[in-house]
N, C-alpha and C positions, 0 to 999 in steps of 0.2 A: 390581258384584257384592258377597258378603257379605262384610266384612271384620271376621274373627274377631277380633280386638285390638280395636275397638269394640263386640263382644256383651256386653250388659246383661243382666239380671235374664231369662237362659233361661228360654222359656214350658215348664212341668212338659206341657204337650197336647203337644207338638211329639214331646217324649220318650217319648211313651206310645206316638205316631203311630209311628216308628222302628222303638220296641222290637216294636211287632206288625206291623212288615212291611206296613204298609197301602203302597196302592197309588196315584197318580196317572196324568192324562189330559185334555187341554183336547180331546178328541172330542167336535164340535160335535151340540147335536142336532137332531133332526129340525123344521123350523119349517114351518107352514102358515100365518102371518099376512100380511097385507096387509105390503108394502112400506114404508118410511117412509123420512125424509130419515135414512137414513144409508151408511155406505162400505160399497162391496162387497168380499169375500173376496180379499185380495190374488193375480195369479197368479202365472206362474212368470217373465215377465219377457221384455221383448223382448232385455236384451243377456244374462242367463243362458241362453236361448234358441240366441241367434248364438252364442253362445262353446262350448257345446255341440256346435254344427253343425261348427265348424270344428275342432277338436279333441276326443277320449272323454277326455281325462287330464279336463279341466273338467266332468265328471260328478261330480267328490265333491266340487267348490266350487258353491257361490248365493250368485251376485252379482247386486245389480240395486237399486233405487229407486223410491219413487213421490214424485210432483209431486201436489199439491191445493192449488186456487185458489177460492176463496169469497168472494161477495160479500154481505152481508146489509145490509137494512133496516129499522130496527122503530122503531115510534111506540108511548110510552106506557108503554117497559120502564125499569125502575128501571137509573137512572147513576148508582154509586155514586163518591165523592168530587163530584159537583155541589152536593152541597149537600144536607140533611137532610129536605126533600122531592121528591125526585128518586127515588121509589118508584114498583114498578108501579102502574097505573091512576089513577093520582092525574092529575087534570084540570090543574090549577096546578103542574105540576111546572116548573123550570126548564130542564129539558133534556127535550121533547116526541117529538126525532128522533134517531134516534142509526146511522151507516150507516157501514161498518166493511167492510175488507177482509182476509182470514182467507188465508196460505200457510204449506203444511205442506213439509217436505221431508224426506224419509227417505231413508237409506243402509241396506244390511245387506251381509254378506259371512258365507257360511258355510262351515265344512268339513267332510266326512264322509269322514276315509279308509275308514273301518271302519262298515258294517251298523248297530254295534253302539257308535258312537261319533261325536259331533256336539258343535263349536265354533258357534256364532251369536256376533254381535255387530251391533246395529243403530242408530244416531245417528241424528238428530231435530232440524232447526231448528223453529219455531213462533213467524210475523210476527203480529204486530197491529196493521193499518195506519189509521188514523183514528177509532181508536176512543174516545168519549170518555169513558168509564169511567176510573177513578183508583182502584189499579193496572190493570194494562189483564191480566184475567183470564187470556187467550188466547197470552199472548206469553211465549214460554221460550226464550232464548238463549243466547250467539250458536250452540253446538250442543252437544248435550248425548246423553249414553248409554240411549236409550230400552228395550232388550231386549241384555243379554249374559247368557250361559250355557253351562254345558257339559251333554248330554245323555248317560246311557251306559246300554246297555242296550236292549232293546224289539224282539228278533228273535223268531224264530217257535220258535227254540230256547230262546228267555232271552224266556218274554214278560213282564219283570218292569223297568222304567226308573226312571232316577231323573235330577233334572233340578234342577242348583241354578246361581242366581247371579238376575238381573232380567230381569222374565219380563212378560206378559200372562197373567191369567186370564179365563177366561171358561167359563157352566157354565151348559145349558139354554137359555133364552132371555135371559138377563142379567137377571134382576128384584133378584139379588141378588147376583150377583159378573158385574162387564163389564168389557172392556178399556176401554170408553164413547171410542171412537171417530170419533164425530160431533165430540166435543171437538177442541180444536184441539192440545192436546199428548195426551188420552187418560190413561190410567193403565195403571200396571205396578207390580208387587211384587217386592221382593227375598224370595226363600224358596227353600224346596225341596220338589219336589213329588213323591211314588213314582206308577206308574204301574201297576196287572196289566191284562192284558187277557186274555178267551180264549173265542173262538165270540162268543156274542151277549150276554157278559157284560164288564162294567171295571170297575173301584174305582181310585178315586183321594185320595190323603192328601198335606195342604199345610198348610205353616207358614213364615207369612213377614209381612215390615213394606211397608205402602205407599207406596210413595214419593211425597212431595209436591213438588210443582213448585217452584222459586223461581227468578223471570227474572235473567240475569247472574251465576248462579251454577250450581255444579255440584249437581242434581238428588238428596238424599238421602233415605232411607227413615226413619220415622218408627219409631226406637226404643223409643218409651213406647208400641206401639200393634202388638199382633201377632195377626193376621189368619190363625187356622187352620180344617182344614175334612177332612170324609169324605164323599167324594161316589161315589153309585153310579149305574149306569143297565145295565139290562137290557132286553131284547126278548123274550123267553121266559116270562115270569110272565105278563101278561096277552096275550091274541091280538092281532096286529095291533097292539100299541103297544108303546113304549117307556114305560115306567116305571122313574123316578128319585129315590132318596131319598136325603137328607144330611143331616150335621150338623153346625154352623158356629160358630164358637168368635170374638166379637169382645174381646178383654182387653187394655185400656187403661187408663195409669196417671194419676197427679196433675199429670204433666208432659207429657201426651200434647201437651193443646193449644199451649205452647210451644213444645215440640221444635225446630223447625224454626227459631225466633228470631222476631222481631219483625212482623208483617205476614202473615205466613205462618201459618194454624190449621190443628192435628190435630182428632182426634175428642175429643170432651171424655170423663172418668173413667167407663171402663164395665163391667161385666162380663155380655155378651149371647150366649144359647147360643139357636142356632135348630135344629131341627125341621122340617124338612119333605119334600113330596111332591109331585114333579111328573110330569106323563103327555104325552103325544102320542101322538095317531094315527101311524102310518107312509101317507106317501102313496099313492093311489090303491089303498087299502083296504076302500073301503068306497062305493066307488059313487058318489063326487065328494062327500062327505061328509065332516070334519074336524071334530075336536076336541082341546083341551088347557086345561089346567090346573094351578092352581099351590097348596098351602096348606102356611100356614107357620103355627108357634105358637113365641114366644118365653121368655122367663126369665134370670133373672141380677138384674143391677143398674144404674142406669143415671144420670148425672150433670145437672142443665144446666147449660149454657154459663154464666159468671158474668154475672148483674146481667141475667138474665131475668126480665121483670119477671110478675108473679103467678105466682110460681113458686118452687119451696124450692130456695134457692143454698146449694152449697159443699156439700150432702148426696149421698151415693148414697141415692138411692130403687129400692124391691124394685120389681123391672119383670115384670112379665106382659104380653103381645103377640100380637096372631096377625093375619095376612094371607090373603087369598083372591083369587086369581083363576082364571074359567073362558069359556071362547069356542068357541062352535061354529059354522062356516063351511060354505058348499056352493060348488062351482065347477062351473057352468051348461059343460063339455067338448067336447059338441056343438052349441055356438054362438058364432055369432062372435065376435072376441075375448077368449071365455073368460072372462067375467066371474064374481067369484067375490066371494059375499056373506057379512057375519058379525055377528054379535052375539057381545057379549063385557062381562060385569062385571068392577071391580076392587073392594076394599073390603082396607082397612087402619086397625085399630084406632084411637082417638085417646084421648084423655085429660081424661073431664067434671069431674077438679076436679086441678090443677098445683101447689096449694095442700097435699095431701096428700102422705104418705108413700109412694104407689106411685105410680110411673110407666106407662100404659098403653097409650101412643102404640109403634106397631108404627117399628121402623129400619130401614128395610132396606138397610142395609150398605153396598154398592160396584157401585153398581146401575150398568146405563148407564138413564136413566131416559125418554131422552130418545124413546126407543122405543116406548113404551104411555103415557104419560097425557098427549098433547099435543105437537106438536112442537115449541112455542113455548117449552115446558122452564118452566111457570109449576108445575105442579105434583110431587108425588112420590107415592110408596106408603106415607100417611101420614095419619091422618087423615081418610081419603079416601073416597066413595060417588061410582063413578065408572062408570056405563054408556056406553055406544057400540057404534057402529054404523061399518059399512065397505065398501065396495064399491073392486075392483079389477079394470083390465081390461087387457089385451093388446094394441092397435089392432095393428101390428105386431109384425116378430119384432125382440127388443131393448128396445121400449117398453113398462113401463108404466104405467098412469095411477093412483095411490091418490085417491080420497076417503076422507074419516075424521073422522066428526062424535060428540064427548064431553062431557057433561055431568056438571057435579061439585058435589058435596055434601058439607059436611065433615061425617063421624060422629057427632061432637058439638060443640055449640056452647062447649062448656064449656072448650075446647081451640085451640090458633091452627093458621092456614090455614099450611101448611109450601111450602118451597120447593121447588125443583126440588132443589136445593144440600143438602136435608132440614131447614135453619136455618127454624127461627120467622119469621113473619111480627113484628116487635113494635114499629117504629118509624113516627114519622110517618102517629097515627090508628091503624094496626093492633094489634093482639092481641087479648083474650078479649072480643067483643061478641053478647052471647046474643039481644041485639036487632035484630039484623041477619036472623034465621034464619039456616039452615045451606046453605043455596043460594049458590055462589060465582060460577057462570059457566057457558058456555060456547065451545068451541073447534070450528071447523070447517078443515081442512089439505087442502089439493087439490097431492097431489107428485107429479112426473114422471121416472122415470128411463130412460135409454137409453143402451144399453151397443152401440155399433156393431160394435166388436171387445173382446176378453178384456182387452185393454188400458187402454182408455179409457170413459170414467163420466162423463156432463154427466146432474144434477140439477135443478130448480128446485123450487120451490113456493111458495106462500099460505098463511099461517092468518090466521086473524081470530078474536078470544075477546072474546065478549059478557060483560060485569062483572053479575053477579049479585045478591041482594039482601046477603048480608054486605059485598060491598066498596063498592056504593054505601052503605049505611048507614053503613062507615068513615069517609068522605069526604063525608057528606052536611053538614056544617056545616065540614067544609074546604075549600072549593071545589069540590065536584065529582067524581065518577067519569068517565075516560074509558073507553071500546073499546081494547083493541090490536089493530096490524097487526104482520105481519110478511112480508115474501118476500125471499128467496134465490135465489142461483143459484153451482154448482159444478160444476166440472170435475176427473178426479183423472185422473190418467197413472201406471201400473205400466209401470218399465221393467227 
């Protein structure tokens, strides 16, 4: 949690947030997209459950666990420490297959004597068994403090909370603040968050640092790098939806990327303020008809990483930005399995000359990403011209089946292909090829979930991503472009 004897350089937003009594709230919103590979909403637990039953005193404590086992396979993804071409799609890579077993283990224990007052505290192993990657991304040891905090406040008398120590955020659909959960440790912030709520309105205000993983040690929040934010959402302004605006505050210093020590990157020197506006339908509204949408516009300032190459190092560049996504879906009610179809664009600015003094390339933030451009996690909300297509179905009750076919386009060619991770594409053949055109690929993900009880969650899926004309033209006089695969399979247990 925060420890005041180590606060640096107080962010002046944080103070402002305070001084005006702004509000906090991780109230989920309304979601109508297709399913994808990731965790479902934790429940209450088979032994908070039992303990319950057998005694009321065990109503103001939550105790309980989840288990998740993963197995993945993928041909063709970049093995970092194999050797300096060991990137994605590269034909001659030296490490082709790479199959890796993923275990999460979570504790928590809460208490609430009081309505109006609540202790958490939640630990976290995260195994990475065969993997050949170097560091091995996925593995944070041997157990470490994923979520502690104190809550006080949030009654129907006091609808006003405040919530400080290390936390998950998450806000709308995660395009740009996610707990990113599919990960195998996930992400959490140290901050503090206000909360109002009241009828069919909330506002929420947060100021806090992210904490960066390091394996074999104790899990710290990144001090040069403070992550604030005014998030609203209402049901009352527009009919039938929920409409949501905010405003998000990224300010980080010289030593951001450091921070953590050797091996370990923060965000490199930024100063990024977003803007935006998000909407959803409310379910069964409109006649098995859905829509949402997301537009963001940026400003501030913004660094790159050092010894980027076609690119101005060691400067803050004046940064302008903006993002768009929109998706409208129907769900076929009265037929079988409920099949429910969608179209949906994404599109995030890029940057046609790196060479200059602005930066144009849209950031977005502390995405979980892994959720809208791909489940394969090759690309981000960056750079990006990115349609798809989706169909989901029901066969039974507990199952069901996603198809989700995306094709991508980088903005401009004048700008590099970004990662999931949001880092440049820029080694081994990649970075600025205007002669490649702007066509990257294609992704096709066929996932499966079913949920037998509240309990229990067994996944699989497939993606396959056809390499496009920029990555084969990377690779066209280094050996080759291949295809990647990927399939999975998981199991999670809440107990």
């Amino acid at each position: 949690m925060i420890n005041s004897s180590r606060r640096r350089n107080p962010n002046p937003f944080f103070s402002l947030l305070l001084s005006r009594g702004a509000m906090y709230s991780q109230t989920p919103a309304v979601q109508a997209s297709a399913p994808v590979a990731t965790s479902p909403s934790a429940s209450a637990g088979l032994v908070n459950d039992w303990l319950r039953e057998q005694d009321t005193n065990f109503s103001s404590f939550e105790l309980g666990g989840q288990f998740r086992m993963r197995y993945l396979d993928q041909t063709y993804f970049a093995v970092p420490g194999a050797g300096a071409t060991a990137v994605d799609f590269r034909a001659n890579t030296p490490v082709s297959g790479n199959d890796l077993l993923l275990l999460r283990t979570r504790v928590h224990l809460g208490w609430s004597p009081a309505d109006w007052f609540t202790v958490y505290g939640a630990g976290q192993n995260s195994e990475d068994i065969g993997d050949a990657r170097r560091p091995k991304p996925q593995a944070d040891g041997p157990f470490d403090l994923h979520q502690g905090y104190v809550n006080v406040g949030g009654t129907e008398a006091l609808p006003v909370s405040l919530k400080v120590g290390r936390q998950e955020l998450s806000y709308g659909d995660e395009r740009l603040i996610g707990a990113f959960d599919w990960d195998n440790i996930g992400r959490t912030f140290e901050s503090a968050k206000l909360h109002y709520e009241q009828g069919q309105l909330w506002v929420d205000a947060f100021s806090g640092r992210v904490v960066i993983p390091k394996d074999g040690q104790f899990n710290q929040p990144n001090w040069n790098d403070w992550f604030s934010g005014v998030y609203s959402s209402s049901r009352a302004v527009v009919p039938k939806t929920e409409l949501q605006l905010y405003f998000l505050a990224d300010n980080a210093s010289v030593n951001s990327p450091t921070a953590i020590g050797t091996g370990v990157k923060g965000n490199t020197p930024r100063d990024i303020y977003t803007v935006g506006m998000r909407f959803q339908t409310l379910p069964g509204k409109l006649n098995g008809w859905d829509f949402n949408g997301e537009f963001a516009g940026q400003f501030g300032n913004f660094e790159y990483a050092a010894k980027t190459p076609s690119a101005v190092n060691g400067q803050r560049l004046n940064h302008v930005a903006f993002a768009t996504h929109i998706e409208g879906g129907y769900t076929f009610s009265k037929v079988d399995w409920k099949p429910r179809a969608a179209l949906g664009f994404d599109y995030g600015s890029g940057d046609d000359n790196p060479s200059d003094t602005k930066h144009t390339t849209f950031v977005n933030l502390f995405a979980t990403n892994h959720k809208f451009y791909g489940s394969m996690d090759f690309l981000s909300w960056q750079n990006t011209l990115d349609p798809y297509f989706k169909v989901t179905v029901a066969p039974v009750k507990g199952l069901t089946i996603a198809a989700i076919y995306n094709a991508f386009w980088m903005t401009t060619t004048g700008d590099f292909l970004y990662q999931a991770n949001q880092a440049p594409r820029t080694t081994s053949g990649y970075g600025i090829r205007s002669q490649g055109g702007s066509f990257a690929g294609q992704e096709l993900d066929l996932i499966a979930t079913y949920s037998p009880t509240k309990f229990l969650q067994i996944q699989g899926g497939y993606g396959h991503f056809l390499t496009g004309g920029y990555i084969n033209h990377t690779f066209q006089k280094l050996g080759g472009s291949h295809d990647a695969d990927w399939v999975f399979l998981q199991a999670q247990i809440t107990l």
